[in-house]
C-alpha atoms as one frame of an Amber mdcrd trajectory, in Angstrom:
protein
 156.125 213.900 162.261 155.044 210.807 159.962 151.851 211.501 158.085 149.912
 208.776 156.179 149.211 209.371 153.004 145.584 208.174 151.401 145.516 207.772
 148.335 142.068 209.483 146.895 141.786 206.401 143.937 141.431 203.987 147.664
 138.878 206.024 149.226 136.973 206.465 145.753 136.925 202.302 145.354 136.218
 201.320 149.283 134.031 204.331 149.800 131.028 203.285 147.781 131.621 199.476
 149.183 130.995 200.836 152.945 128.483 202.922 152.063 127.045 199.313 150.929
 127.503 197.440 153.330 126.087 200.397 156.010 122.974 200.425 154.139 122.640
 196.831 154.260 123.421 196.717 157.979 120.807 199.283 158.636 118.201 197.446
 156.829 118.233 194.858 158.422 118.302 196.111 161.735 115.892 199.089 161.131
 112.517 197.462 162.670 110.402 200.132 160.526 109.545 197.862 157.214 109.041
 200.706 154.803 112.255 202.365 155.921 114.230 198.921 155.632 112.752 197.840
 152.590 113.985 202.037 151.220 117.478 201.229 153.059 117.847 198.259 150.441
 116.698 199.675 147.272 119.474 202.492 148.103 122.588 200.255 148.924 121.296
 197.745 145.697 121.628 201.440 143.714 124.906 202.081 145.204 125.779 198.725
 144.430 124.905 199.205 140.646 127.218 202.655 140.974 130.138 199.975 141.980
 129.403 198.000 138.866 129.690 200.550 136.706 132.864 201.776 137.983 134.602
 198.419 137.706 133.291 198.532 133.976 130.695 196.241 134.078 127.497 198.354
 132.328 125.512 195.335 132.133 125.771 194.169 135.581 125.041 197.414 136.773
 122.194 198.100 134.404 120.407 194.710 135.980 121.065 195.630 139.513 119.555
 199.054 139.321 116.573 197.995 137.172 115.784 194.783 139.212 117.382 194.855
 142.530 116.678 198.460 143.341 113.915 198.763 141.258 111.563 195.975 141.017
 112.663 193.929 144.263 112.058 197.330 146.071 108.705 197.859 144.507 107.639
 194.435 145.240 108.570 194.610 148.881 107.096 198.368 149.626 103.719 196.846
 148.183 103.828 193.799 150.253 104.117 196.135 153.227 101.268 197.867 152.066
  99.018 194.918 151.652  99.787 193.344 155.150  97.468 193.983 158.022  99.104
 195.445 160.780  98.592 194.156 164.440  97.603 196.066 167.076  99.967 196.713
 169.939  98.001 196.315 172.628  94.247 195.320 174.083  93.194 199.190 173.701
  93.373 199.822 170.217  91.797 196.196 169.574  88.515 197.241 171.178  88.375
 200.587 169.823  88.148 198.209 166.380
């Protein structure tokens, strides 16, 4: 029997890139805003974990602060300020 052999340093560097790039994928697919706009802020934060690990503190630094920070932020108060449409003919006369 042939095994393959992972090696862990692989899964350590790809991992965290997947997990990316699934968090991205969800967001924009998710058709909840709030949950979308939460999806983002956590794959820019896993993004910033890359950055650190391929020794780049300042990168990281500015992707936590303003992509998962203050782009975040910014979009979950948008949502908030937006009137939301009613659905159907029903809950527009009860208005």
């Amino acid at each position: 029997m042939t095994f393959i052999a992972i090696d862990l340093t692989y899964v350590i560097e790809v991992g965290p890139l997947l997990a990316t790039l699934i968090f991205i994928i969800i967001a924009i697919e998710i058709e909840d805003l709030i949950k979308a706009a939460i999806s983002l802020g956590i794959s820019s934060a896993i993004l910033a974990a890359v950055f650190f690990t391929l020794n780049a503190p300042y990168a990281a630094v500015f992707e936590l602060s303003v992509a998962a920070g203050l782009i975040t932020i910014l979009l979950l108060s948008a949502i908030g300020l937006i009137e939301h449409a009613p659905k159907d003919k029903n809950q527009e006369e009860t208005k």
